[in-house]
C-alpha positions as CSV (number, residue, x, y, z in Angstrom):
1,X,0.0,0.0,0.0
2,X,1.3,3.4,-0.9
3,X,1.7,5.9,1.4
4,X,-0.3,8.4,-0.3
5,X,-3.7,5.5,-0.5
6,X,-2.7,5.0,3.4
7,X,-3.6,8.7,3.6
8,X,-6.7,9.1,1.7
9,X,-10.3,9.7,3.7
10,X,-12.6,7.5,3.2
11,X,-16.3,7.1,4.9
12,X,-17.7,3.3,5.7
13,X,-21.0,2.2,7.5
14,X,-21.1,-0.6,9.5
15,X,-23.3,-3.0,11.6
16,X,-21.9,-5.8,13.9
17,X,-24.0,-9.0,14.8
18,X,-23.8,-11.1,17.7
19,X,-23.8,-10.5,21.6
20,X,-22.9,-6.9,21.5
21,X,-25.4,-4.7,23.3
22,X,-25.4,-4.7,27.0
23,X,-21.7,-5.2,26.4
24,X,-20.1,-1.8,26.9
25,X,-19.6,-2.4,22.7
26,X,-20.5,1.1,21.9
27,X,-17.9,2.7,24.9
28,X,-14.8,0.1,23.4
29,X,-16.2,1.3,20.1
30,X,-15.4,4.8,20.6
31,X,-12.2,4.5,22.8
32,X,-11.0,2.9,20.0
33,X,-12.1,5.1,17.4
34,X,-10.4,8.0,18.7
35,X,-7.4,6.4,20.1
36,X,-6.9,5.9,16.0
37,X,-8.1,9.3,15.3
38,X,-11.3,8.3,13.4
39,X,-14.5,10.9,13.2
40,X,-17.9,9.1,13.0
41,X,-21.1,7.4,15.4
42,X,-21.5,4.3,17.1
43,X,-25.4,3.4,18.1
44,X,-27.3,0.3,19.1
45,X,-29.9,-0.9,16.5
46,X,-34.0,-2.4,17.6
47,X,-32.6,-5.7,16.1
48,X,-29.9,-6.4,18.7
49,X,-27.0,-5.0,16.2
50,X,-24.9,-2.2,16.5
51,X,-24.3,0.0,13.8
52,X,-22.2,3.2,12.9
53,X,-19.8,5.4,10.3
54,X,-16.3,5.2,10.0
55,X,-13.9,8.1,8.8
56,X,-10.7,8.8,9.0
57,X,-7.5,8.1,6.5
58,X,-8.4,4.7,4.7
59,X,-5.0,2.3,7.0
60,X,-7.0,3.3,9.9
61,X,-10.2,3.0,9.3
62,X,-9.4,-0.6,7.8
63,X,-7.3,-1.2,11.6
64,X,-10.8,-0.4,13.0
65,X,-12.7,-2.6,10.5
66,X,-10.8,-5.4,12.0
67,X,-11.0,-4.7,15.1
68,X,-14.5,-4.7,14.5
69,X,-14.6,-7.9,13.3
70,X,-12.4,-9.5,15.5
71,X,-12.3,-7.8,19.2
72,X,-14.8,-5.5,19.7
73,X,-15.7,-5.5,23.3
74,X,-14.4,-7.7,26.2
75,X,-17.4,-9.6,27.0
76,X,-19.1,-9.2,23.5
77,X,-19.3,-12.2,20.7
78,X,-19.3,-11.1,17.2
79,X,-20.5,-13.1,14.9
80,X,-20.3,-11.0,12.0
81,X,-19.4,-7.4,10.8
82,X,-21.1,-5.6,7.5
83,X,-19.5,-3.1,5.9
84,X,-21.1,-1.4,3.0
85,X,-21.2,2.3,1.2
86,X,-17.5,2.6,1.6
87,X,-16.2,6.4,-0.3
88,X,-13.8,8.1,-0.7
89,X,-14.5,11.3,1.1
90,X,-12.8,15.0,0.5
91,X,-13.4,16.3,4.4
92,X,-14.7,14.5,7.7
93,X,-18.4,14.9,8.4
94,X,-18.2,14.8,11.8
95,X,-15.7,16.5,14.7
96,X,-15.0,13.5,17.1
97,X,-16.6,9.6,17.6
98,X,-20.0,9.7,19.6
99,X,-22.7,7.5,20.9
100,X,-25.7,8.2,19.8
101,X,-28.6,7.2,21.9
């Protein structure tokens, strides 16, 4: 990967299945967020999901994905992680990483 691709912005959605509400997913989700400098949400879905944005230069935001996919939260089970409307974006949309309620 070149440095400059590294470096790009890029905006992804997500939604991870499993045991991850009641889990403190959404708190892990954003300490991890901003401890890589990503921008976006984090929010817990009717259907027992958890789903958010991503943005931030593309070799982070992929770091997150796994994580996503992999870690998560301590005490949560992922089974699996979507990721869809991935872009490349100009600016950030957003200022920091929040919870939305």
């Amino acid at each position: 990967m070149s440095m400059a691709e590294g470096d790009t912005l890029i905006s992804v959605d997500y939604e991870i299945f499993g045991k991850v509400q009641g889990v403190f997913f959404r708190k892990y989700t954003q300490a991890e967020g901003k401890k890589l400098g990503l921008v976006g949400w984090v929010q817990n879905t009717d259907q027992g999901t958890v789903q958010g944005q991503l943005q931030g230069p593309t070799s982070k935001v992929r770091h997150m994905q796994e994580w996503l996919e992999t870690k998560g939260s301590p005490k949560s089970h992922i089974d699996r992680a979507s990721f869809h409307n991935e872009k490349v974006i100009v600016k950030l949309d957003y200022a920091d990483f929040q919870i939305v309620k």
